[in-house]
ROPADO-59367 format. One line per field, with one value per residue (C-alpha): residue in three letters; chain; z, y, x. Coordinates in Angstrom, 1 decimal. Layout:
<recs>
dofi <- [ALA:...]
mivex <- [A:...]
zz <- [Z:...]
yy <- [Y:...]
xx <- [X:...]
</recs>
This chain:
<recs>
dofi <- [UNK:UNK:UNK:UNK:UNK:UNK:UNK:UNK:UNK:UNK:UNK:UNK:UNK:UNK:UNK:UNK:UNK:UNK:UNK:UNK:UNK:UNK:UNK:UNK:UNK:UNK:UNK:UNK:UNK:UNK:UNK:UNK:UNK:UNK:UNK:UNK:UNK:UNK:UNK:UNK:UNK:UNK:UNK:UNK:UNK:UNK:UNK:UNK:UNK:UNK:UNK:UNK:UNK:UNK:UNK:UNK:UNK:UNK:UNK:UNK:UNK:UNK:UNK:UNK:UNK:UNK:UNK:UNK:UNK:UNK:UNK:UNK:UNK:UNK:UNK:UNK:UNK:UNK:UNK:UNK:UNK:UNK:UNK:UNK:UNK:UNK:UNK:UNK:UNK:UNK:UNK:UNK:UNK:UNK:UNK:UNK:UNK:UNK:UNK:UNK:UNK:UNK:UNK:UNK:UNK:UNK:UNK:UNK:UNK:UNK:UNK:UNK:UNK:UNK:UNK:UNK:UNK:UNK:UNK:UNK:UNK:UNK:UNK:UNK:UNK:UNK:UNK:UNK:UNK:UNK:UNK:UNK:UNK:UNK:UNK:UNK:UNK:UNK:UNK:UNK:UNK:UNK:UNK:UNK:UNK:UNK:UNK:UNK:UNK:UNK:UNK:UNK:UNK:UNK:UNK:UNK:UNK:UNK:UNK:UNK:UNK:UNK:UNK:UNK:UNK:UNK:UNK:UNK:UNK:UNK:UNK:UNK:UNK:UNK:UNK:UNK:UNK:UNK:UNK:UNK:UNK:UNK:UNK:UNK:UNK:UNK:UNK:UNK:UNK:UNK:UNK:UNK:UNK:UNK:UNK:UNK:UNK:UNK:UNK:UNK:UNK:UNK:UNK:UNK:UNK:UNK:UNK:UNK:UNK:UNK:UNK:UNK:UNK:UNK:UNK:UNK:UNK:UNK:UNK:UNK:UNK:UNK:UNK:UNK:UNK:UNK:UNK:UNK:UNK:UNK:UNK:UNK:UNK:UNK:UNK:UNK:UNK:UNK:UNK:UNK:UNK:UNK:UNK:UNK:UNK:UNK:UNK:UNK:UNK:UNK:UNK:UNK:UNK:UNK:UNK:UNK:UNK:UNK:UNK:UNK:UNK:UNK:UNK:UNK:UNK:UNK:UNK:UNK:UNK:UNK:UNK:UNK:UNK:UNK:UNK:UNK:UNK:UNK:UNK:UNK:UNK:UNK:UNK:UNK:UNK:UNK:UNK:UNK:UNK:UNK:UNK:UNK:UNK:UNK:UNK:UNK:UNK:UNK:UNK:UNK:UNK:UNK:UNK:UNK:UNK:UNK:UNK:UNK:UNK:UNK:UNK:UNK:UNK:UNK:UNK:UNK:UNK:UNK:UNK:UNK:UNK:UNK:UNK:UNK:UNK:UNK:UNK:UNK:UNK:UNK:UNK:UNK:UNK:UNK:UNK:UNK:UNK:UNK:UNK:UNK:UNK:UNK:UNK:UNK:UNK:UNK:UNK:UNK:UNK:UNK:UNK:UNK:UNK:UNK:UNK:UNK:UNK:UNK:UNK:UNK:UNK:UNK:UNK:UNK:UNK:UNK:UNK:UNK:UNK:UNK:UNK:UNK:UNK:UNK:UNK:UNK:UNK:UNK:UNK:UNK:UNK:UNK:UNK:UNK:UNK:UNK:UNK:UNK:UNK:UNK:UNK:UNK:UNK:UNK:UNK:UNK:UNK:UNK:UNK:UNK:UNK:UNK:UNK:UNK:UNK:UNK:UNK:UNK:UNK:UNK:UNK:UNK:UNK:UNK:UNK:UNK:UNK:UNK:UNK:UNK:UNK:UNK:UNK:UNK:UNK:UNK:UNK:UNK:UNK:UNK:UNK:UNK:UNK:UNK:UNK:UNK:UNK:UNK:UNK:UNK:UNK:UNK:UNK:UNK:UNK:UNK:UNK:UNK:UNK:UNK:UNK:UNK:UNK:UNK:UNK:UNK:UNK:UNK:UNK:UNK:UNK:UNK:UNK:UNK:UNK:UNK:UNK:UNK:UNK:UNK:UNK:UNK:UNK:UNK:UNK:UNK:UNK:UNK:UNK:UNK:UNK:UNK:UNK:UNK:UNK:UNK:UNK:UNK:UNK:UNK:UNK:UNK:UNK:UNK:UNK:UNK:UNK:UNK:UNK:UNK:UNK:UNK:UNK:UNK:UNK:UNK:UNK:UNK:UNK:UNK:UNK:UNK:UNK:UNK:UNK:UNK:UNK:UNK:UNK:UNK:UNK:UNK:UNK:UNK:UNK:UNK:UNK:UNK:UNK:UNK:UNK:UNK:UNK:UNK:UNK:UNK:UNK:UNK:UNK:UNK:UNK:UNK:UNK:UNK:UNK:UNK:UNK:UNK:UNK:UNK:UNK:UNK:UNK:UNK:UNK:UNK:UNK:UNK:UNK:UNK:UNK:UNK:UNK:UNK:UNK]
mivex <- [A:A:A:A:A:A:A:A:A:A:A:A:A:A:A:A:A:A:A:A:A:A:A:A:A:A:A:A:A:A:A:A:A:A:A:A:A:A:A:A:A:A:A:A:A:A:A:A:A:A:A:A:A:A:A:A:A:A:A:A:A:A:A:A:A:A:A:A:A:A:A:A:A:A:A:A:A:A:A:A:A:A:A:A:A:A:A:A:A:A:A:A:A:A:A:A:A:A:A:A:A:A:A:A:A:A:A:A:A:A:A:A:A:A:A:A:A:A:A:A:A:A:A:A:A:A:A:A:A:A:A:A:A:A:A:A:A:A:A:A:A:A:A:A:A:A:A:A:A:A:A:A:A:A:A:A:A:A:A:A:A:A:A:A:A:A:A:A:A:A:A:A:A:A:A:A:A:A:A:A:A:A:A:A:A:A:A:A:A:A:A:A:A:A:A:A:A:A:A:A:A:A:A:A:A:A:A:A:A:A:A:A:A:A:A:A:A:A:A:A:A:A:A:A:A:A:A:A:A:A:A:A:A:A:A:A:A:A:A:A:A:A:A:A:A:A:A:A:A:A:A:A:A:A:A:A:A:A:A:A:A:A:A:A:A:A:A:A:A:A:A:A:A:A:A:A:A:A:A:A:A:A:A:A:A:A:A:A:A:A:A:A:A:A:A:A:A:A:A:A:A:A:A:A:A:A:A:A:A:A:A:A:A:A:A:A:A:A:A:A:A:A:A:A:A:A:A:A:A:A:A:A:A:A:A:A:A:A:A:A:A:A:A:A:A:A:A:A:A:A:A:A:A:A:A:A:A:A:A:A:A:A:A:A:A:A:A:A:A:A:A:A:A:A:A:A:A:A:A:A:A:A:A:A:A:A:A:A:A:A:A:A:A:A:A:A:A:A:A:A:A:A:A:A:A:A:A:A:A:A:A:A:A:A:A:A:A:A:A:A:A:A:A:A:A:A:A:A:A:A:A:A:A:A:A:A:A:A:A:A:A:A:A:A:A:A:A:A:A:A:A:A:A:A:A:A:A:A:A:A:A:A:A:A:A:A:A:A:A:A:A:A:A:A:A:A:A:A:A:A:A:A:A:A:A:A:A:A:A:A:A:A:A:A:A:A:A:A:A:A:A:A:A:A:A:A:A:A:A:A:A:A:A:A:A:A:A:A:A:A:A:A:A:A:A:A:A:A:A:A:A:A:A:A:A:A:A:A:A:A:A:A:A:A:A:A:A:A:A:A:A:A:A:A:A:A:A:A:A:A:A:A:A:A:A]
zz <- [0.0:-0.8:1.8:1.1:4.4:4.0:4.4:7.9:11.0:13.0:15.7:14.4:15.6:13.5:14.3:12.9:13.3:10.7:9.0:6.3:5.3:2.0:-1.0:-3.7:-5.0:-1.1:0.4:-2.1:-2.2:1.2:1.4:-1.2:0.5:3.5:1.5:2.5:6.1:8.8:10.3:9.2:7.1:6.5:4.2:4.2:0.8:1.1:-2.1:-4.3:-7.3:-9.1:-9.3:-6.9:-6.9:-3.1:-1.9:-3.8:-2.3:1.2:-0.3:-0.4:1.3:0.6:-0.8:0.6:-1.8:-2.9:-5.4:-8.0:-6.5:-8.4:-6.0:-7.0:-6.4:-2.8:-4.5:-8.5:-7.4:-5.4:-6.0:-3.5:-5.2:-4.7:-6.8:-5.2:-7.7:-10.0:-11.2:-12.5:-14.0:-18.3:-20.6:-23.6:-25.3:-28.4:-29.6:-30.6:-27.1:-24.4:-21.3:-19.5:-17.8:-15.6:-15.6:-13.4:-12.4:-9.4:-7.2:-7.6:-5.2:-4.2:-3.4:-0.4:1.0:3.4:1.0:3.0:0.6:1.1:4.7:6.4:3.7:3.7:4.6:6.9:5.0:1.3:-1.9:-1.9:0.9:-1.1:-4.3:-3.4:-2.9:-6.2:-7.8:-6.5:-7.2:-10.8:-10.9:-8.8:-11.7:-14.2:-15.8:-17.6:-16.3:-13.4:-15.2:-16.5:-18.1:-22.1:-23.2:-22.2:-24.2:-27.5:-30.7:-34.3:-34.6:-30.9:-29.8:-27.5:-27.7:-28.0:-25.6:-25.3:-21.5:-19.1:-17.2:-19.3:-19.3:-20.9:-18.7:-19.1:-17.4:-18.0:-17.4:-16.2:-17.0:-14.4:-15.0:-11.9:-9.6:-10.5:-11.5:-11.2:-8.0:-6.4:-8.2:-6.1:-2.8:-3.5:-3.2:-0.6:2.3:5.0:3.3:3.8:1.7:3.3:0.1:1.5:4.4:5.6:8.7:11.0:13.5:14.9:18.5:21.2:24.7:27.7:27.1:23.0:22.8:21.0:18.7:19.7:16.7:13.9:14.0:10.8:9.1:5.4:3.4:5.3:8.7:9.7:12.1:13.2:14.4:13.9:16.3:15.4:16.5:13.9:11.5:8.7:7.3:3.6:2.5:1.1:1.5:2.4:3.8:6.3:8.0:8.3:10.2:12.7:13.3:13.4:16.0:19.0:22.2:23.8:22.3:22.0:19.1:17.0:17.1:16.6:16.8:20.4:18.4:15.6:12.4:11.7:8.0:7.7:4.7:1.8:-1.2:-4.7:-8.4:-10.3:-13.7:-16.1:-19.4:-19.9:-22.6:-26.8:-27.7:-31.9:-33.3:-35.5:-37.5:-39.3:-38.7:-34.8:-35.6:-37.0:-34.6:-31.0:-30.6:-27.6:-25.9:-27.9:-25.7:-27.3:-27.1:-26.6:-26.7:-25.2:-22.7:-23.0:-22.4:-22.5:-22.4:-20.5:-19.9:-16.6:-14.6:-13.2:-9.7:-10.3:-11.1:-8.7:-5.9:-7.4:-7.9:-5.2:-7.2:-6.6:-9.0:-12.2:-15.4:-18.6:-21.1:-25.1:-27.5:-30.7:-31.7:-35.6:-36.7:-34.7:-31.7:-28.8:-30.6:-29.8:-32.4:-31.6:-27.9:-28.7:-31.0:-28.3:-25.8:-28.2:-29.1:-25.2:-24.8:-27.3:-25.7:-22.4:-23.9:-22.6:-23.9:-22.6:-21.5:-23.8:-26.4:-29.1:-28.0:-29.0:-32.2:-33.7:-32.4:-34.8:-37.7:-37.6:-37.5:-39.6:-40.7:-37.3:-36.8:-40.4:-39.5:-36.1:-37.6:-40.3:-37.6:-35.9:-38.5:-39.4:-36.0:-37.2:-33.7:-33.0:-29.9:-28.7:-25.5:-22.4:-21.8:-25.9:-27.6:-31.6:-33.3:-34.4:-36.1:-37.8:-40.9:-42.4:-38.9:-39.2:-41.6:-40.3:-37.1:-36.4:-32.4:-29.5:-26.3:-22.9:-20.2:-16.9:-14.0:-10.7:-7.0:-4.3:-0.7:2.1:3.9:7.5:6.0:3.1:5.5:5.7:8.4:9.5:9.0:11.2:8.2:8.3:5.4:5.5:8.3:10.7:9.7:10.0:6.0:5.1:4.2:2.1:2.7:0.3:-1.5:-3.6:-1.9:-3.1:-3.8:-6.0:-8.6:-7.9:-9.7:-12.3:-13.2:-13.6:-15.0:-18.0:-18.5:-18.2:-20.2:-23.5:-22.6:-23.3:-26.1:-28.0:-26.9:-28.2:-31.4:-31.1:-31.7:-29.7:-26.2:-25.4:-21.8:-20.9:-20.6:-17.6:-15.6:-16.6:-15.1:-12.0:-11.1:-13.5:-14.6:-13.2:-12.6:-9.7:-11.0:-8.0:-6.1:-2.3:-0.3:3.0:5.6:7.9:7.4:7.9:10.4:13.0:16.0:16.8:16.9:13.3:11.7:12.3:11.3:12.1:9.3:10.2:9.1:12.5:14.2:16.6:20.0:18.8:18.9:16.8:14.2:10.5:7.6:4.3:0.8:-0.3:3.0:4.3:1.8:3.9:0.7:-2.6:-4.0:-6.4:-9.7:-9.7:-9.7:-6.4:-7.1:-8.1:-4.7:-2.8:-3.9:-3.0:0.9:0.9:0.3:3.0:5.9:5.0:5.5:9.0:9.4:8.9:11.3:14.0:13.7:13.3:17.2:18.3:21.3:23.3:23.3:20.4:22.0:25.2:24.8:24.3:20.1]
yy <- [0.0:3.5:6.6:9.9:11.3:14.7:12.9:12.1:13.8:15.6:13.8:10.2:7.1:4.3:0.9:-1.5:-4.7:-3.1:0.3:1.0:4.6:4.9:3.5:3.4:-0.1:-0.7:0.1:-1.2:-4.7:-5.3:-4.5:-7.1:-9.4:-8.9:-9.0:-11.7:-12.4:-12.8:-9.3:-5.5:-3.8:0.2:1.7:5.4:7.6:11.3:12.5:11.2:9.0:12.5:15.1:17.6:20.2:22.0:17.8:17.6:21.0:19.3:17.5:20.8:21.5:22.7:21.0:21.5:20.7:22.1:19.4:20.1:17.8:18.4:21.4:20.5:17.2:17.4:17.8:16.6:13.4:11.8:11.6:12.2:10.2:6.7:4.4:6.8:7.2:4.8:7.6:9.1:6.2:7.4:5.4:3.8:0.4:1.2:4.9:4.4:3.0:5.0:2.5:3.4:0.9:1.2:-0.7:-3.5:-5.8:-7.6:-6.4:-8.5:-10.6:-8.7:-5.4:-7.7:-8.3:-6.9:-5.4:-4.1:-1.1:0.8:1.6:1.0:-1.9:-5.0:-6.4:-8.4:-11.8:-12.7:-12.2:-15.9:-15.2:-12.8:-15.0:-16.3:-12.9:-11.7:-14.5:-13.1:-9.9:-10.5:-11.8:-8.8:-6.5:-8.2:-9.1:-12.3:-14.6:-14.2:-14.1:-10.9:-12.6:-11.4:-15.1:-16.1:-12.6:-12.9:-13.2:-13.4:-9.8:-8.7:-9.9:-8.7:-6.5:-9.2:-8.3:-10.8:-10.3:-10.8:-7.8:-6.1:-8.1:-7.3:-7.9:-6.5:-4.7:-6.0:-3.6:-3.6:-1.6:1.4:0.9:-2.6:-0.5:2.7:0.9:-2.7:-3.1:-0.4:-1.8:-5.4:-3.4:-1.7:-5.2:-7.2:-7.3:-7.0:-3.4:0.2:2.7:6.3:8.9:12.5:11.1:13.2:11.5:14.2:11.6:8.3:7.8:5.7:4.6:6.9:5.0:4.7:1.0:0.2:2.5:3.1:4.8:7.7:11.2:12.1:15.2:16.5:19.6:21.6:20.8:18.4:15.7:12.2:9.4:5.5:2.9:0.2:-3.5:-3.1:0.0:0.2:3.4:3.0:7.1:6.4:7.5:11.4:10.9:7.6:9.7:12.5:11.4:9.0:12.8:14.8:11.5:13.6:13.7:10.6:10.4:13.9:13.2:11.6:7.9:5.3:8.0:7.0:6.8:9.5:7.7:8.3:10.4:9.4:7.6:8.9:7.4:8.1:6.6:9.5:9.4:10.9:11.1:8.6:9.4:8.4:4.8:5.1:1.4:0.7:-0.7:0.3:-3.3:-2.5:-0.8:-3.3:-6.2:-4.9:-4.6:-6.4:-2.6:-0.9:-0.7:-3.6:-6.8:-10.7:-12.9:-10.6:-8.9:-5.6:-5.4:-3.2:-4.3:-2.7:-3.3:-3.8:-4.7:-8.3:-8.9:-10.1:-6.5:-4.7:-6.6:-6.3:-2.9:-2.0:-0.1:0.6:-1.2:0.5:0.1:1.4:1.9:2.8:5.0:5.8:9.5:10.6:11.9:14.9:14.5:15.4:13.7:15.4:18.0:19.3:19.3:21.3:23.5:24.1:24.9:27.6:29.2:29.9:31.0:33.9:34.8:35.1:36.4:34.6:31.6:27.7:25.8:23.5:25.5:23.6:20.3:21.7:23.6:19.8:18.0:20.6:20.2:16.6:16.1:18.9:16.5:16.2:20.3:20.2:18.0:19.3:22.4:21.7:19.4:22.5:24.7:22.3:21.4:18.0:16.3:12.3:11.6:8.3:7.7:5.2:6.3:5.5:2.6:1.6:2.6:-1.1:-1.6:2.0:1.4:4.4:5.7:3.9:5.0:8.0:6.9:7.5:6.8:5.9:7.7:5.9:6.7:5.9:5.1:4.4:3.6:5.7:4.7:5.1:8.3:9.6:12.6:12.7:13.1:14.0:16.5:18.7:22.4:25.2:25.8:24.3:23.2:23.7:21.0:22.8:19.5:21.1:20.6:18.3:19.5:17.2:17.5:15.5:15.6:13.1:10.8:10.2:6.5:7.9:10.0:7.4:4.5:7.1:7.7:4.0:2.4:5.4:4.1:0.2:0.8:2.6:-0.2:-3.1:-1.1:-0.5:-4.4:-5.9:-4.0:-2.8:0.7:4.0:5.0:8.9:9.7:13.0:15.7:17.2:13.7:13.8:17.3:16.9:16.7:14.9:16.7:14.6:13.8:12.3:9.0:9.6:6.2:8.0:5.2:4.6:6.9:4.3:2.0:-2.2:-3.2:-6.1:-3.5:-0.7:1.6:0.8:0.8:1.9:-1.1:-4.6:-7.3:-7.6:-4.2:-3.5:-0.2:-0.7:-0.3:-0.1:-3.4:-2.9:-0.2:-1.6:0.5:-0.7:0.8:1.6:3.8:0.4:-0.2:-0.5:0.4:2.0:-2.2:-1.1:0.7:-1.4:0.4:-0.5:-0.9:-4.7:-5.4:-3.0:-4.9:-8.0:-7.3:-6.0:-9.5:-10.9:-8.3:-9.2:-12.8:-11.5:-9.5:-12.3:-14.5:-12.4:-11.8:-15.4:-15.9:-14.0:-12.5:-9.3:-8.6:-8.3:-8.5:-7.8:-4.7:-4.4:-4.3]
xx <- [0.0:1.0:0.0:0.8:2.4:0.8:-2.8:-1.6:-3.0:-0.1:1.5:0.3:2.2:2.5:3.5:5.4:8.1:10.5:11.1:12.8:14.2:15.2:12.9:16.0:17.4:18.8:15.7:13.3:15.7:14.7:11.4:11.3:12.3:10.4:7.1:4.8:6.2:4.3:5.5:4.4:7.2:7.1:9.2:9.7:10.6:11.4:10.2:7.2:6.3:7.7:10.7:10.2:12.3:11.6:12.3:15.5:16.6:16.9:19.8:21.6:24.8:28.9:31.9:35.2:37.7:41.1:41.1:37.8:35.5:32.1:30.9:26.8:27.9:25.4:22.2:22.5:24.1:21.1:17.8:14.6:11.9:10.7:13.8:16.2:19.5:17.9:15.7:18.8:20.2:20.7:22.2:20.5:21.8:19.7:19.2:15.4:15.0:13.3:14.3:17.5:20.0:22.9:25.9:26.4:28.9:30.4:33.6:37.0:38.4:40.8:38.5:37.3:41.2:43.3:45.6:49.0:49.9:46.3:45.3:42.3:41.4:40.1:36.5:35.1:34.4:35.3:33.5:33.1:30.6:28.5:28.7:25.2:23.7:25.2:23.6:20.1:21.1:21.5:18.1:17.2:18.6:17.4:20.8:22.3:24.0:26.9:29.8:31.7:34.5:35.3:35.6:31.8:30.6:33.8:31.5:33.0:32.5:33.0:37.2:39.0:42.5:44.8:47.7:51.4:51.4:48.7:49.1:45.9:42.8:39.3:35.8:32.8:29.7:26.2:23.2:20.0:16.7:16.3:12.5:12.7:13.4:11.4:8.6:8.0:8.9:6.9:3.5:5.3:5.1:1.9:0.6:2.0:0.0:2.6:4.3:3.4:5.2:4.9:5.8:6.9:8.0:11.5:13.3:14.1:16.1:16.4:14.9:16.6:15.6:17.8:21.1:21.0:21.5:18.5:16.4:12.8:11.7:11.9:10.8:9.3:8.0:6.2:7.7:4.9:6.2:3.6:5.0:4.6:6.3:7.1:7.5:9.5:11.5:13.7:15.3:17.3:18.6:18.9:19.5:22.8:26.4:25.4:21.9:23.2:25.7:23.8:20.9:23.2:25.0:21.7:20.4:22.5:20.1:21.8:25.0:26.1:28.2:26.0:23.8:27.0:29.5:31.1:34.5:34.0:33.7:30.2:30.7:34.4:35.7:34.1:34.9:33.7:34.8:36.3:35.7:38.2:39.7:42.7:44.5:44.1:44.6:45.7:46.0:48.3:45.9:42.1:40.8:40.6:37.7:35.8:36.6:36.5:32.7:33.2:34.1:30.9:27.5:25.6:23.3:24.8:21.8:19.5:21.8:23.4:27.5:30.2:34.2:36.5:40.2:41.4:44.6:45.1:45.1:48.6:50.1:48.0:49.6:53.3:52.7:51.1:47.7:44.6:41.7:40.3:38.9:39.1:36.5:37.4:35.2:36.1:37.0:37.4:40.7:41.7:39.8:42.1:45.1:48.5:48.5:45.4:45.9:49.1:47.2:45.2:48.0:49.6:46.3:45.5:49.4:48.6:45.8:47.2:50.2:52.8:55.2:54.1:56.2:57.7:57.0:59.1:57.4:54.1:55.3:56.7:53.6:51.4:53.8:54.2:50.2:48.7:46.3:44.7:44.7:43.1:40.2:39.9:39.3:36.8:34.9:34.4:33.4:30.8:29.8:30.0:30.3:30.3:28.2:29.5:30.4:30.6:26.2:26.0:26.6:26.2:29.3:30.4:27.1:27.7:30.3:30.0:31.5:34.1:35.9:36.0:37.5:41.0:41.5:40.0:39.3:40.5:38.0:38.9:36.8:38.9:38.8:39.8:42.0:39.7:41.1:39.6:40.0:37.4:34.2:30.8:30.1:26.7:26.9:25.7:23.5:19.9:16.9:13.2:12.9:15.6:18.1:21.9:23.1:26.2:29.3:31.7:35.6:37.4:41.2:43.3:45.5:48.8:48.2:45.3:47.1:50.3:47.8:46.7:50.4:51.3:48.2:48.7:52.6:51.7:49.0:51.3:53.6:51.4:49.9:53.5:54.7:51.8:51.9:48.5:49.2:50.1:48.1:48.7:48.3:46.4:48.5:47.0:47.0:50.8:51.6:49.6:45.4:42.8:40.0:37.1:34.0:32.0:29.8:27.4:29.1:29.0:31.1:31.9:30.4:29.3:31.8:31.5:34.2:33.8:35.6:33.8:37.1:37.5:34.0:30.3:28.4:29.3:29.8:25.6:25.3:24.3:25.3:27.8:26.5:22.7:20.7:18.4:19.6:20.7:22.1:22.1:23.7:27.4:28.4:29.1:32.1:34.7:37.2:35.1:34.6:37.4:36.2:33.0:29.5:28.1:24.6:25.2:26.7:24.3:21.4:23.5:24.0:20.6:19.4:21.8:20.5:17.1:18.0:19.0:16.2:14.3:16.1:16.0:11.8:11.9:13.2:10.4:12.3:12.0:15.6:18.7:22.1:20.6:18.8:14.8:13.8]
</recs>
């Protein structure tokens, strides 16, 4: 059943077994799974069944960055509206399609280790132990079958770059239809018997008996101010990597500091997956073009895929690297090659009137590529523009393209080292419901743009050795900070770690110190799950809490851990 909140009398108290916060994939995941059990389920969404832009504006707050991180990063990168981020999710397999996907794909082994070169890593059981959630969770999502390797997805016309070493491999993502989760699943929970969904419903804080070992409840208020409350056994905050942290600090009437903040890591350990541009692979030869479908955005028996190139497991560990991937789309001649790059540098010399540096290096890569500034040019002038990209597939089933293609552009998407540092903290500044705003402080790390660095030389290594062609790193990722782009993955704010000095949530998801108090969603990454887009793995330990959540209604006790539920 769906209520509007705003139909509620003020000061109302419902009652329930188990509320949810949060109706995106986490939320909506577990309310899934909880339909049809012989216990009530509520399940509260801030926004509507629509945009609205005065609920979106609560997501409002400041970025602290010396480094560029996206500054409207706070309130264009989540989504208040039942489906959460899904509603955002944008890329289209076929361009006469309407239905938008997302990619999806599992983390690596070694994302869940212990890895001695990055601090703070490591997880509290392997991915071995999730493999039987991710299996649900690709039925969840609506994908093919559990395997991302390139050899189960290689057609005739679809191969993979064929490098002499193993230190490059190929994979792929698989994605699945936004509409599941935006959608279909809410018509599921507008039937099930046991679930009521609460639209407009905004969290104002979690409750907690006098000595804030168990919650008792939520306070909970409508854009108009209207109030109410829920009672519940058992809660779950599933708001996301901002929203998690934020109510836990805003929770403060017992624990001054914040609900599971006794050792200040509530908000720490943000991580996101910066997405940049790579460099230019050339290949040394035309054909490329026409056999490497395997890296376009296309269909393999029903499924959509994409390739990417990663780095084995192998050379991350003797290298001591973080995880990333690389995706490849093809440019026509002149498209950010070296000449016009340089052309470009020169140009914005004049204008500022002043010599570049390494002015000669520029000058010869002009002349030795006047072709390229040629193109460029005339591209320009007739605004002729190629639209392909990692959100848009098609160019391997476009041959009149590809003659025109000369290169392709390496995109990168990478993880980040878990750093105290990066955090999520509240403002003195408040929104329409009197809730103190977040403020995000985040930098590199030197391990970061270290990774960045070597992937880009192992990369033109393997490219030159193999014969393949040339790869061209980015110049300003060579003299210092990428230009970059958040993908919306907000990591790590309540982080999963077995001791309470070292994470928020145990390997339960349960809030250290707080019976009956569950988060759910990607702020329990211990580490940023490598380069991988977390929803996959999301909707996989949402599966496993419920399985908990259903154990522990299933004992039918009065007390969790020795406090009152």
């Amino acid at each position: 059943m769906l209520i509007d909140s705003r139909t509620l009398p003020a000061d109302q108290v419902v009652e329930t077994d188990v509320c949810i916060v949060g109706a995106g994939p986490a939320g909506v995941t577990l309310a899934r799974e909880l339909a049809g059990q012989d216990f009530q389920v509520c399940l509260l969404e801030s926004g509507g069944l629509d945009f609205d832009p005065d609920t979106q504006a609560l997501c409002e707050g400041k970025t602290v960055s010396p480094q560029r991180y996206p500054a409207d990063e706070l309130h264009v990168g989540r989504c208040r509206q039942f489906g959460g981020s899904a509603n955002y999710w944008c890329i289209q397999i076929d361009r006469d399609e309407n239905q938008a996907h997302v990619r999806h794909v599992t983390l690596d082994d070694i994302d869940f280790e212990q890895r001695d070169w990055i601090p703070y890593s490591g997880w509290p059981f392997r991915k071995a132990d999730l493999a039987p959630y991710y299996q649900k969770a690709n039925a969840i999502c609506k994908i093919g079958p559990d395997t991302y390797e390139a050899a189960a997805w290689e057609t005739e016309q679809a191969k993979r770059l064929l490098f002499q070493g193993d230190r490059i491999q190929s994979s792929v993502f698989q994605f699945g239809p936004r509409a599941v989760f935006t959608h279909e699943y809410r018509e599921e929970l507008n039937h099930a018997s046991n679930v009521t969904t609460y639209l407009n419903a905004n969290v104002l804080e979690v409750e907690t008996n006098d000595t804030a070992t168990a919650a008792t409840g939520l306070r909970v208020a409508t854009l108009d101010g209207k109030e109410f409350r829920v009672k519940a056994r058992i809660v779950v905050l599933a708001t996301g990597g901002f929203e998690n942290a934020r109510l836990l600090l805003l929770s403060d009437k017992v624990q001054k500091n914040g609900l599971g903040n006794q050792n200040d890591l509530v908000g720490r350990f943000f991580m996101d997956h910066p997405g940049f541009r790579f460099g230019v692979f050339i290949p040394a030869d035309r054909k490329l073009f026409n056999t490497t479908a395997l890296y376009d955005l296309h269909r393999v028996k029903s499924t959509p895929i994409m390739g990417k190139l990663t780095l084995s497991e192998e050379v991350l560990r003797q290298e001591k690297l973080l995880n990333i991937c690389l995706m490849l789309v093809p440019r026509p001649s002149g498209y950010e090659s070296r000449a016009v790059n340089s052309w470009r540098n020169l140009l914005s010399a004049v204008k500022r009137k002043q010599l570049p540096k390494e002015i000669w290096k520029h000058v010869k890569n002009v002349v030795s590529e006047l072709d390229d500034i040629v193109n460029y040019a005339y591209r320009r002038a007739k605004k002729l523009e190629f639209i392909y990209s990692p959100r848009m597939g098609g160019w391997s089933r476009r041959p009149a393209d590809i003659r025109n293609l000369k290169a392709f552009e390496v995109i990168a998407q990478a993880e980040q080292a878990p750093n105290p540092e990066n955090r999520v903290t509240l403002t003195d500044e408040c929104d329409r419901l009197g809730r103190r705003k977040v403020c995000l402080t985040w930098r590199w790390s030197d391990i970061d743009l270290e990774t960045i660095k070597r992937v880009q030389q192992i990369l033109a290594q393997e490219f030159a050795q193999s014969g393949l062609g040339e790869f061209q790193p980015r110049d300003e990722i060579e003299g210092g900070l990428p230009r970059f782009g958040s993908t919306h993955h907000h990591i790590g704010t309540t982080r999963m770690h077995p001791d309470p000095k070292q994470g928020v949530v145990d390997e339960n998801c349960q809030v250290h110190g707080v019976a009956n108090l569950f988060i759910a969603g990607s702020s329990v990454f211990p580490t940023g799950g490598g380069y991988a887009n977390p929803t996959l793995t999301i909707v996989a330990l949402a599966v496993r809490l419920a399985d908990h959540v259903k154990t522990t209604m299933a004992a039918n006790v009065s007390t969790v851990n020795g406090s009152p539920v």
